[in-house]
C-alpha positions in Angstrom: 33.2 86.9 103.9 33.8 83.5 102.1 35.6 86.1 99.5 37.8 87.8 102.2 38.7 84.0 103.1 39.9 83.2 99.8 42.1 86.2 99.2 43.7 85.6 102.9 44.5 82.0 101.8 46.2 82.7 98.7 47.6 85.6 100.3 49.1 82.7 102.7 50.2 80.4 99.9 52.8 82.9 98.3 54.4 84.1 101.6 57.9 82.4 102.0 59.9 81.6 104.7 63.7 82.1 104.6 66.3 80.8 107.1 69.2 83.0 106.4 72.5 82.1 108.7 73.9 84.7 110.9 77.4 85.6 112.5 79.2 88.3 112.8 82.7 89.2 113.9 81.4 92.0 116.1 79.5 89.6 118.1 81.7 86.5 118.3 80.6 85.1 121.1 77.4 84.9 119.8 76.6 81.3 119.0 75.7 81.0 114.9 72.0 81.0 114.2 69.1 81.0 111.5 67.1 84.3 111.3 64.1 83.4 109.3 62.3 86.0 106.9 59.2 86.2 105.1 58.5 87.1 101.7 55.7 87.3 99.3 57.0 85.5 96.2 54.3 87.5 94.3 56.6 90.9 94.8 60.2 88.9 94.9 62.1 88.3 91.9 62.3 83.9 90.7 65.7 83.7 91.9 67.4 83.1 95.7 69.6 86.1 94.9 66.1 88.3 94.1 64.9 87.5 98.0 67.8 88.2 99.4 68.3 91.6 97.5 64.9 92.2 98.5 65.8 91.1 102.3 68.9 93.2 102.6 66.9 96.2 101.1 63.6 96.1 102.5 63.7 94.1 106.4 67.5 93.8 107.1 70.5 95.6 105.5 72.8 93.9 108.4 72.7 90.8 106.0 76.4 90.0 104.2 76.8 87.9 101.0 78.9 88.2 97.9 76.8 89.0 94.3 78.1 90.8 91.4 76.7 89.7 87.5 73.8 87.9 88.3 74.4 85.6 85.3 76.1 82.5 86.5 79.5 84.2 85.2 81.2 85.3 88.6 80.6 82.5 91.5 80.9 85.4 93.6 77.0 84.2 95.2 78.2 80.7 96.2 76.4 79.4 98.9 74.3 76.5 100.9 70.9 76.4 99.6 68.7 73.5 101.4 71.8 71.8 101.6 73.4 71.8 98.1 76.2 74.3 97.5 75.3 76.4 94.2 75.1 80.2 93.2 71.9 82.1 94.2 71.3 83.5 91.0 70.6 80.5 89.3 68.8 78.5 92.1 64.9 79.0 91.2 63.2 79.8 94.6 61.2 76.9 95.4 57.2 77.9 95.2 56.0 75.0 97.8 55.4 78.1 100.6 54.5 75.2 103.2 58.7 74.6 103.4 61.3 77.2 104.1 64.4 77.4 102.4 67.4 77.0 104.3 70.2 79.7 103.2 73.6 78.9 105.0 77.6 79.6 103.9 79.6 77.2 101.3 80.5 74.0 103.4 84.3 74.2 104.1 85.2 77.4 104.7 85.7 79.8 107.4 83.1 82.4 107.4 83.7 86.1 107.7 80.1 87.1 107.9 76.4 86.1 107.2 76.9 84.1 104.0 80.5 85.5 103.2 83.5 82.9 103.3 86.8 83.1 103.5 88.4 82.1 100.1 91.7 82.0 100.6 92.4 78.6 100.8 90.7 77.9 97.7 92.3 80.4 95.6 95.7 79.2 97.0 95.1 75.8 95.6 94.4 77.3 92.3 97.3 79.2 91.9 99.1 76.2 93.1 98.9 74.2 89.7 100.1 77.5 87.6 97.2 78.3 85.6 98.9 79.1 82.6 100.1 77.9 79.4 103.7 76.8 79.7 106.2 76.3 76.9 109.7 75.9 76.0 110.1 77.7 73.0 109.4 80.8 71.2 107.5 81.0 68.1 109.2 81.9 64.8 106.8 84.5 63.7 105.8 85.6 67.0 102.2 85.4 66.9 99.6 83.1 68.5 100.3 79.2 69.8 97.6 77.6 67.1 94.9 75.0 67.7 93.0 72.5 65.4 89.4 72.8 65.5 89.6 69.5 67.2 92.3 70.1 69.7 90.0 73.5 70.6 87.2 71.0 71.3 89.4 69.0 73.9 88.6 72.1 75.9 85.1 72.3 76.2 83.5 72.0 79.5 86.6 73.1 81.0 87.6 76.3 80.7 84.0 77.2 81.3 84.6 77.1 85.4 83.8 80.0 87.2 85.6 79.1 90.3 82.5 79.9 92.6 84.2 77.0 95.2 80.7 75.1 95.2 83.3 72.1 95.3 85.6 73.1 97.5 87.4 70.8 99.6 90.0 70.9 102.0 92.6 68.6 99.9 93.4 70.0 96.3 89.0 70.2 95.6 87.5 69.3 92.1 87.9 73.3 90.6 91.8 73.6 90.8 91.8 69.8 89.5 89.7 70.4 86.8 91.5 73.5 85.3 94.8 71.2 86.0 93.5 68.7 84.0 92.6 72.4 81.2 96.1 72.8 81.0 97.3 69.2 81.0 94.8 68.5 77.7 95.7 71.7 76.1 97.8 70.6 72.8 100.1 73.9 73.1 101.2 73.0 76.5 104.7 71.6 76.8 104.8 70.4 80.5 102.1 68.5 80.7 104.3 65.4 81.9 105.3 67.7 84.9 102.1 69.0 85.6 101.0 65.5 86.0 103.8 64.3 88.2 103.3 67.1 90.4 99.4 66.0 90.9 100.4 62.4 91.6 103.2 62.8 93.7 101.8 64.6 96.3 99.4 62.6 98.6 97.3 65.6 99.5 96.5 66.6 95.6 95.5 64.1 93.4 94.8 61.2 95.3 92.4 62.2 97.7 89.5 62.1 95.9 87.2 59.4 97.1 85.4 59.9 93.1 81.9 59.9 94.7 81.1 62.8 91.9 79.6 65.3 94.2 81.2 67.8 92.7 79.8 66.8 89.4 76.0 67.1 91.0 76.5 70.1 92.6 78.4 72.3 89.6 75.9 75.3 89.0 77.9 74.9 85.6 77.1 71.4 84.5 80.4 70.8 83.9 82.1 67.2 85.1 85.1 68.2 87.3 84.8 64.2 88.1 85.3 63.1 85.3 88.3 65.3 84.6 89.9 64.0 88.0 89.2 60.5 86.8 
């Protein structure tokens, strides 16, 4: 009996609950709400993204999120986990089975459905600062622009971004800035002046970020979109 006991308790201690956000567009007057879900960490994969594969295939196949490499390449699994935006397939699922985690969509957006966003927005702002190498002239032999090893380096923790919007924001956020700031640094780039003047000029862009580095903290990356702004 004692025996049986002890297998039922740690059978207790690896059950995990998840509160998963849910909306849907068919049901829209349906107030948004957390659905929670149990799993048994012993049979789930270590990653957020492994329970809710495991969610959507084994109790609920209604749920909707966004996944594709399962690498950190993509951003395409951005989303609100216990409150800090970051990409399910690199957020460890927390073993402390006495807490849930709290699943919800990235922070401001509109949401389509479940955990998927509406983008938009933050893809206009990206394409807003032309993210692409801009010159004035031709080269001779027609080949490649060429770097330094040095003026390479000037890139590093830059171009790494994955746009997964973890730091979106409603003014011109910390991603499109930072890969501004890529194309600004870049030694073959010949309009850097007027990329510049067109961040400053604009109220809405540049200068309304409050450089309280959140964006910094919460880049699944560990890149410094801050410190690029700054």
């Amino acid at each position: 009996m004692e025996a049986f006991e002890m297998v039922e308790k740690e059978r207790e201690a690896t059950v995990k609950e998840f509160q998963v956000f849910r909306w849907s567009p068919d049901s829209p007057h349906h107030k948004p709400y957390l659905q929670s879900y149990f799993l048994d960490l012993t049979n789930c994969g270590p990653m957020v993204l492994d329970a809710l594969q495991k969610i959507k295939a084994e109790d609920d196949s209604s749920l909707s999120y966004r996944r594709s490499c399962r690498e950190g390449i993509c951003g395409s699994c951005a989303m609100n986990i216990d409150g800090t935006n970051t990409v399910a397939c690199l957020k460890p699922i927390d073993a402390d089975a006495s807490k849930p985690t709290t699943i919800t969509p990235l922070a401001c957006t509109f949401v389509v459905k479940n955990l998927v966003v509406d983008l938009t927005n933050f893809y206009q702002q990206y394409k807003s600062i032309e993210p692409w190498l801009e010159t004035r002239h031709q080269l001779e032999d027609g080949r490649e622009y060429r770097q330094t090893t040095a003026e390479r380096k000037r890139l590093d923790g830059l171009y790494e971004c994955i746009l997964c919007a973890c730091c979106s924001k409603e003014f011109l956020g910390p991603a499109p800035l930072l890969h501004a700031y890529r194309w600004i640094c870049d030694s073959r780039e010949e309009f850097a002046d007027e990329r510049l003047r067109a961040l400053t000029e604009d109220q809405k862009r540049l200068c309304r970020c409050r450089m309280i580095k959140n964006c910094t903290k919460t880049c699944p990356k560990s890149l410094d979109p801050a410190g690029a702004i700054h």
